[in-house]
N, C-alpha and C positions, 0 to 999 in steps of 0.2 A: 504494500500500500504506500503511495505516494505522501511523502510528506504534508503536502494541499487539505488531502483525502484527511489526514488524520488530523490537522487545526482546524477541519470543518466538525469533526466527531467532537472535538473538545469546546471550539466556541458551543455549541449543539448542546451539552453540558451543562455549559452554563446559561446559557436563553432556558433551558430546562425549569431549572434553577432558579429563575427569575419566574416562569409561569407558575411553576408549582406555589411560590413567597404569594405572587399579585393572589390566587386562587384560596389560600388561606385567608387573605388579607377582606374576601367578600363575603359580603352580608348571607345571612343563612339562607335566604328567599333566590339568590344567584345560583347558589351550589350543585342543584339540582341540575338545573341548564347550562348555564356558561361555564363555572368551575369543571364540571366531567366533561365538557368539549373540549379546553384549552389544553385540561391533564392528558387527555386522553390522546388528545391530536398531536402533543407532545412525545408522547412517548410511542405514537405509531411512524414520525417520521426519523425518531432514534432506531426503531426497527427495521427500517427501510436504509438507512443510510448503511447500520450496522450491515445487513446480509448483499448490502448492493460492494461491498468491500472483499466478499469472497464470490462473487459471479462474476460472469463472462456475458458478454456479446449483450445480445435481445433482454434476455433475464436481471442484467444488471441496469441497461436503460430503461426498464420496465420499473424495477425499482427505485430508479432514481426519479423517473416519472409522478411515482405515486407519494415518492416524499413531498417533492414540488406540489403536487397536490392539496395533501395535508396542508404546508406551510401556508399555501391562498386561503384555506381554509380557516386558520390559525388568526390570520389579517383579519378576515372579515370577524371573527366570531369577539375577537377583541376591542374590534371599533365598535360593533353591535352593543358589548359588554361597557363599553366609555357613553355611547349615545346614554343607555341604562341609568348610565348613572352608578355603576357598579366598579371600574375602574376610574380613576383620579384622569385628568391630563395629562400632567407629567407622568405616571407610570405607562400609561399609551402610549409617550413617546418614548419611552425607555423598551418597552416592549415592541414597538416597530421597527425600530433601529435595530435590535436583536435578531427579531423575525428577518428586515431585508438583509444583515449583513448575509446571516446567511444563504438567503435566496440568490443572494450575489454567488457565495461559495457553490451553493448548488450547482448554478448556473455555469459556475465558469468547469467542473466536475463533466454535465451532460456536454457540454461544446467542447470539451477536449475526448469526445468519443467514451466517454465511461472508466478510460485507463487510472 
């Protein structure tokens, strides 16, 4: 695994890290909806990045596809969660910075053919 590959698993980490704090940090009426979207989408595109690090070809852009996924999903479900009134401003922005850095990493991941 490329160098690249592996400060995207670790920033990944910590944006984690930052989801799981903001998700604690919400009113109990949130938790139900936004909290298990955020945690959840969180830790499906740590699986996706994790297994797209031991595949090949198709399998691995497949994989890296459906992290990308996740992460859009991540976007919306957080600004949805700020609209709410259930994230602060400033944590929105701390958590989309998080979200694009990586979607930057992704990015530059699926355009370098998966290697």
């Amino acid at each position: 695994m490329s160098e690249e590959h592996l400060s995207l698993l670790v920033h990944w980490e910590g944006a984690s890290v930052l989801i799981f704090e903001t998700c604690a940090q919400m009113p109990r009426a949130a938790r139900q909806s936004f909290a298990l979207r955020l945690e959840g989408g969180a830790l499906d595109v740590h699986s996706h990045l994790s297994a797209a690090r031991f595949l090949r070809g198709g399998a691995r852009d497949e994989a890296l596809a459906r992290a990308d996924g996740h992460l859009a999903t991540l976007r919306f479900v957080a600004r949805l969660a700020h609209r709410r009134q259930h994230i602060s401003h400033g944590r929105l922005e701390e958590l989309s910075r998080a979200l694009d850095e990586a979607g930057r990493m992704l990015g530059g991941w699926r355009r370098a053919g998966g290697r």
